[in-house]
C-alpha positions in Angstrom: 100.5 63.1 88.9 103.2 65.9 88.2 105.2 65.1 85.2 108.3 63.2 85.5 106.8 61.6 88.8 107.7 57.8 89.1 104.6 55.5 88.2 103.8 53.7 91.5 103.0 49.6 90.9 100.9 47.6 93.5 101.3 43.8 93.5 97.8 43.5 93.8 97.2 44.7 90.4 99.3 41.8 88.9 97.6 40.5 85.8 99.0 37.6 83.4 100.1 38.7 79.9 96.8 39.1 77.4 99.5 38.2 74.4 102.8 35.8 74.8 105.8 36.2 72.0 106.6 32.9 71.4 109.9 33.8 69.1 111.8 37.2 68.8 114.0 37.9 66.0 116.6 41.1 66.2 118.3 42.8 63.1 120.7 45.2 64.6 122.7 47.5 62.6 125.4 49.3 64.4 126.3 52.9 63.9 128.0 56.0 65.6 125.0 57.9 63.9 122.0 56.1 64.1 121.4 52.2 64.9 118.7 50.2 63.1 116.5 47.6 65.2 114.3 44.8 62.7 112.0 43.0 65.1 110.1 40.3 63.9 107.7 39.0 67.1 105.9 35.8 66.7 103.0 36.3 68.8 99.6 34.7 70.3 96.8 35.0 72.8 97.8 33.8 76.2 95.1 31.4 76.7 95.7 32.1 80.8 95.1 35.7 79.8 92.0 37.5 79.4 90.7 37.8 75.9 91.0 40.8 73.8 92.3 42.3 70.3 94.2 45.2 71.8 97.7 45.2 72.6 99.8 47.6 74.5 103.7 47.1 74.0 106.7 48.3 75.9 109.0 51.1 74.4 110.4 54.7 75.0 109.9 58.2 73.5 113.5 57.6 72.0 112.5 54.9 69.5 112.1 56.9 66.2 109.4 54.4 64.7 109.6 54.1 60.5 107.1 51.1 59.8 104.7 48.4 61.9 103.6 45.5 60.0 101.0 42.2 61.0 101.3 39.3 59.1 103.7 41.1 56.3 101.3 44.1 55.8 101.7 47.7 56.9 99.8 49.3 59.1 98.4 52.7 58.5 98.8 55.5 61.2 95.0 55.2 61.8 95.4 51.1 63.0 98.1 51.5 66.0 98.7 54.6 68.8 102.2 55.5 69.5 101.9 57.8 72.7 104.3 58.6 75.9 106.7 55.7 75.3 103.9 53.1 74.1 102.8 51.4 71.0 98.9 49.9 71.2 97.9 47.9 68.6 93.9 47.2 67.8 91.6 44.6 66.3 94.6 41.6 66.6 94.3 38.2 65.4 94.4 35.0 68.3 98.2 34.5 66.2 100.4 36.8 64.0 103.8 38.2 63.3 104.6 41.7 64.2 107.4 43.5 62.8 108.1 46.6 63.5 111.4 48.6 62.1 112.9 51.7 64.6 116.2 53.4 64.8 117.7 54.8 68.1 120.8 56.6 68.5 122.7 54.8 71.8 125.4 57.2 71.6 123.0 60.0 73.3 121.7 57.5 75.9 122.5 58.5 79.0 120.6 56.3 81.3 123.0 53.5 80.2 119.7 51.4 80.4 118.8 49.3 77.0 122.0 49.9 74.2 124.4 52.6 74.6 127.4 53.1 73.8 130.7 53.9 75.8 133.8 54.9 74.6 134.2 52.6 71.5 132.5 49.9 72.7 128.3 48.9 72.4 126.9 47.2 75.3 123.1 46.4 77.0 122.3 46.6 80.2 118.3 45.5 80.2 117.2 44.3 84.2 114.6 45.5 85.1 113.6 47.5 82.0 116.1 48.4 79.8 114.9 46.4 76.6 111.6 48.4 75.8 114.6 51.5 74.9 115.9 49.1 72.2 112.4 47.9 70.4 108.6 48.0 71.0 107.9 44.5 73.2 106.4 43.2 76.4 109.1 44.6 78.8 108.2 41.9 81.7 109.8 39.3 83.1 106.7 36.8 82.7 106.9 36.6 79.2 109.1 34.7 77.9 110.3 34.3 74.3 113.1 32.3 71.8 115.8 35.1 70.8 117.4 35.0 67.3 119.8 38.0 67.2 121.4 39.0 63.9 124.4 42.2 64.1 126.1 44.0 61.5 128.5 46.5 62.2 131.8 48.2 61.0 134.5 45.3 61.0 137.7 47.6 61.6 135.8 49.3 64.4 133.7 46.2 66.0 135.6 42.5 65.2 134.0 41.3 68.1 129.8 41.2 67.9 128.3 39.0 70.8 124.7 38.3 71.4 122.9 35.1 74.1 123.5 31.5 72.7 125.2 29.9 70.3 126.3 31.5 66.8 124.3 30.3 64.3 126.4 31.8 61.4 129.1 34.8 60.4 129.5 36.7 56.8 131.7 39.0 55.7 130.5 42.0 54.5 133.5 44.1 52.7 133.5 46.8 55.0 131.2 45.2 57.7 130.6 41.7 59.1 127.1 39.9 60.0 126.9 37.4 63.0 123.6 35.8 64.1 123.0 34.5 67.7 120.8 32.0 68.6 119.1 31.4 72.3 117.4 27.8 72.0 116.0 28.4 76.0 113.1 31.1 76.8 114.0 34.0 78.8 112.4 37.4 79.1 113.5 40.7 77.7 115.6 41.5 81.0 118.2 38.7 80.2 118.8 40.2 76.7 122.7 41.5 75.8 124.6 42.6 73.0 128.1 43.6 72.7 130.4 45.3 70.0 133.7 46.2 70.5 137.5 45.9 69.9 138.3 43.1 72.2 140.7 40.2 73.2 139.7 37.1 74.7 141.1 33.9 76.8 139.7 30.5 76.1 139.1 27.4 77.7 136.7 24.6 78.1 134.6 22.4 80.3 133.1 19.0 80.3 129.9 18.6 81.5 128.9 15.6 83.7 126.9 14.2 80.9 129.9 14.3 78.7 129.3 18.0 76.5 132.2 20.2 76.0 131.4 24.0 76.4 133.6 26.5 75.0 134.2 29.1 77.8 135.6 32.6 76.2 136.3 35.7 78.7 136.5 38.8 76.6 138.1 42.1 77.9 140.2 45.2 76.8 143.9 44.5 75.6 145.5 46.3 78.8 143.1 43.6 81.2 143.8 40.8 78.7 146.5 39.5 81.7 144.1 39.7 84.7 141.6 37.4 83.8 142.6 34.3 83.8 141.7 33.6 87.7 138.4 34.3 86.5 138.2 31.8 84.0 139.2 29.0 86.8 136.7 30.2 89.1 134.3 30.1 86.3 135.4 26.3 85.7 135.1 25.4 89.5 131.5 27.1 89.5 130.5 24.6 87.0 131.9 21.6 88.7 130.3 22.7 91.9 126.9 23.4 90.3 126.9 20.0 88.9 128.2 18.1 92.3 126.1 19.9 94.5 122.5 21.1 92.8 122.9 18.8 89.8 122.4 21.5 87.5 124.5 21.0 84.3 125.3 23.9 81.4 123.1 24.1 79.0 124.4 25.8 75.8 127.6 25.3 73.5 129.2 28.4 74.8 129.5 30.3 77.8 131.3 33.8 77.8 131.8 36.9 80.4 132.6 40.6 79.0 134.7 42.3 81.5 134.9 46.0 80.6 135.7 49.1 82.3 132.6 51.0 80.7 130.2 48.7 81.7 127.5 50.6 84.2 126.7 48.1 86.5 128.6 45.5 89.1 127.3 42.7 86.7 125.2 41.1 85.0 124.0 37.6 84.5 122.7 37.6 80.9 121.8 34.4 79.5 125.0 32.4 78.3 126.7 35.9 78.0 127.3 37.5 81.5 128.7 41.2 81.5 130.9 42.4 84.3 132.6 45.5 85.3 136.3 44.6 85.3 136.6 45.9 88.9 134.8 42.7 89.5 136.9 40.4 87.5 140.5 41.3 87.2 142.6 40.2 89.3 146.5 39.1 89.4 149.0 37.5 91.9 151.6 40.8 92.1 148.6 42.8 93.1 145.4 41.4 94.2 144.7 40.4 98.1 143.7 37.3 99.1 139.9 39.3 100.0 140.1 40.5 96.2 140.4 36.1 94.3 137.9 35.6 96.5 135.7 38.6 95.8 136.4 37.9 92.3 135.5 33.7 92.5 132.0 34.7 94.6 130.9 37.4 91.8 131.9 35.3 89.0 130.1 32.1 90.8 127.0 34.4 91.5 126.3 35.6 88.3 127.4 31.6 86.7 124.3 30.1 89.2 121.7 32.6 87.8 121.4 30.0 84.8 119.3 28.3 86.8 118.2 30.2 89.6 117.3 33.7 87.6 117.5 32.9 84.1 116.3 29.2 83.3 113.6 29.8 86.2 112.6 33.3 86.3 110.5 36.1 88.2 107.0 36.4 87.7 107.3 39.8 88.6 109.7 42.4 90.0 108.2 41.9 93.4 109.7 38.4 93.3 113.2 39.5 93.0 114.3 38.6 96.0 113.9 35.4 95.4 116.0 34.9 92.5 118.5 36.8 94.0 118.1 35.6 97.7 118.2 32.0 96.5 121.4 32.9 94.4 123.4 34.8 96.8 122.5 31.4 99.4 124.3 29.6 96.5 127.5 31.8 96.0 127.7 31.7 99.9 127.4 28.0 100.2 129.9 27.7 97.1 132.5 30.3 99.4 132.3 28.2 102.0 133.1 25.3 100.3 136.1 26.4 98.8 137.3 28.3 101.5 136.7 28.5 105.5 132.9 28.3 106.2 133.5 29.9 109.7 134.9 33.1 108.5 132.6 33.1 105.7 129.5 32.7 107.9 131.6 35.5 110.4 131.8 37.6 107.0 128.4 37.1 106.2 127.0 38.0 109.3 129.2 40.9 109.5 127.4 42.2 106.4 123.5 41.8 107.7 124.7 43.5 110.8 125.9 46.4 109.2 123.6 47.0 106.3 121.0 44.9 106.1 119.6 44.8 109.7 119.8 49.0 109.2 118.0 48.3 105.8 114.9 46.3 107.5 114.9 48.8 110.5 114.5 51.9 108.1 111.5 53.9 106.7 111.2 51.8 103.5 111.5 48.2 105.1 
C-alpha cells in the first residue's frame, strides 16, 4: 500500500472489542503552546471478546507521549510499542487502570478533527475519529465508557470551559480556573466535546414530563448574542415534541448548544453539549426568511433527537450510520411536519431525494 493511501475496512472483518473502558477520566490543561491530556482509563476483558493480554489503542503520530502507567506503575519502553499512530500494550491483566500522560499542540492542527483551536476559541470535533488525536483510547463507537472531564485554562483568556454532562465542581485558580464535567450515561469516544472560549450565553429552562427542570444555556460570540434566541424555543418545542410523540424525556441537568463561527462542521450532536456552526443557528426577524426559522428549528431538532437515537443508542460500527442518522432525519421530518405544513414538507423532501439522492444511489459508489 503506497504511503498516505487510505486504509480500506470490510464489514466482514467486524470483531467485538478484546478490552471495554468502563470509566474515562480527562485532565486537560489548555495552552496556546502546548496542551496537557491526563487520562486515567478504567479497563477490563470484554467477556464477549476473544481472550488475550495484548491491547492495541487508538492515537495519532501527533500525541507527544511522556509516561504510560498500569495499576499506578510505569511502564518501561521495553513493556508497550508506540508505532504509526498506535500504542500496544502486552501481558495485561483481566482488570486495571491505565493512565497515560501526552501533550498535543491543537493550535497546529489542521484537520480540525480531535481539539484544535480557532481563532481564540478551543473546540472538538470527534465523529467518526477525531478523539484518538486527543489521547491514546479505543476510537470505536462500540465501546462505550463513563466520561469525567476536568479543564484548566487561562481565566482572562477562557471564562467559559464546557465539557458533556453536568458540572461536578469549579475552583479558582489565581490566574486560571478548574471545572470538572461529569457524563453519568455511556457513550463512545465520537460523542466527546470540549469548549474554551470567551463567550456569552442565553438561558432558559424546561420541565420534563416527569417533573425535572433542565437548565438549557445557548452559548455564542457577543456579536451573535441577539440571534439566538429562536433557537432556544425551537430547542424547547423539540423537547415537548420528543416527549409527546416518542416518549423520550431529557436525561441530564443541563442541556447546552455552542454556536460559533469557527466551528468546522454543520453540527454536531455531542452528548448534552451539541456544537453548531452559527450559520445554522442564528437567525432574527429583520433578516431571516421564513425557509431560514425553519431551517434553523429542523437542524436544532435534528441534532436535539440524537439523544436518543445516536447518542443514548449508538452504532455498532460506522457501517451502521445510516441508521442513526436515517432514523433521525425520519424524526426531524416528522417533527417539520408537525409544526408546519406536512404537504410542502413531504413536496420539499421529495424535492431533495430527486435531486441528490436518487443521483447519489445511481452513481459509481452506490
Amino acid at each position: 500500500m503506497r504511503e498516505g493511501q487510505p486504509h480500506v475496512i470490510h464489514l466482514k472483518d467486524y470483531e467485538v472489542p478484546g478490552y471495554l473502558i468502563e470509566q474515562t477520566a480527562l485532565d486537560v490543561e489548555l495552552s496556546e503552546e502546548e496542551t496537557r491530556v491526563r487520562a486515567s482509563l478504567t479497563m477490563k476483558q470484554n467477556p464477549e471478546g476473544r481472550r488475550e493480554t495484548r491491547l492495541v489503542l487508538d492515537g495519532s503520530t501527533d500525541l507527544a507521549t511522556q509516561s504510560i502507567a498500569i495499576d499506578g506503575r510505569q511502564l518501561s519502553h521495553n513493556e508497550y510499542a508506540i508505532e504509526d499512530g498506535k500504542l500496544t500494550l502486552f501481558d495485561l491483566p483481566e482488570q486495571f487502570v491505565l493512565e497515560t500522560d501526552v501533550t498535543i499542540k491543537p493550535q497546529d492542527n489542521k484537520s480540525l478533527s480531535g481539539l484544535y483551536q480557532s481563532g481564540d476559541m478551543f473546540c472538538t470535533q470527534c465523529e467518526a475519529e477525531g478523539f484518538r488525536n486527543i489521547t491514546w483510547y479505543l476510537d470505536r463507537p462500540d465501546v462505550l465508557s463513563e466520561f469525567t472531564t476536568t479543564i484548566t485554562a487561562d481565566k482572562a483568556k477562557y471564562p467559559v470551559l464546557l465539557s458533556n454532562g453536568n458540572a461536578q465542581s469549579r475552583e479558582d485558580l489565581g490566574d486560571k480556573h478548574r471545572v470538572t464535567w461529569h457524563d453519568p450515561f455511556l457513550k463512545p469516544a465520537y460523542l466527546y466535546a470540549l469548549v474554551a472560549g470567551d463567550l456569552e450565553f442565553i438561558e432558559d429552562t424546561f420541565t420534563t414530563a416527569s417533573g425535572r427542570q433542565v437548565t438549557l444555556q445557548i452559548f455564542t460570540e457577543a456579536h451573535n448574542i441577539d440571534k439566538v434566541d429562536f433557537a432556544m424555543e425551537s430547542l424547547k418545542t423539540s423537547m415537548r415534541w420528543d416527549e409527546e410523540t416518542y416518549g423520550r424525556e431529557y436525561d441530564l441537568d443541563i442541556f447546552m448548544v455552542v454556536a460559533v463561527d469557527s466551528f468546522n462542521m454543520g453540527a454536531m450532536e455531542n452528548k448534552g453539549l451539541n456544537i453548531f456552526n452559527t450559520s445554522c443557528v442564528l437567525a432574527h426577524p429583520e433578516t431571516t426568511t421564513d425557509a431560514g426559522f425553519q431551517r434553523v428549528e429542523s437542524v436544532v431538532a435534528h441534532e436535539y433527537f440524537h439523544n436518543w437515537s445516536g447518542n443514548r443508542v449508538t452504532c455498532r460500527d460506522w457501517f451502521q450510520l445510516s441508521l442513526k442518522e436515517g432514523f433521525t432525519v425520519l424524526r426531524d421530518q416528522q417533527f417539520s411536519a408537525d409544526q408546519w405544513s406536512s404537504s410542502v414538507c413531504r413536496i420539499e423532501q421529495v424535492q431533495m431525494l430527486r435531486s441528490a439522492q436518487f443521483p447519489e444511489d445511481a452513481g459509481p459508489m452506490a
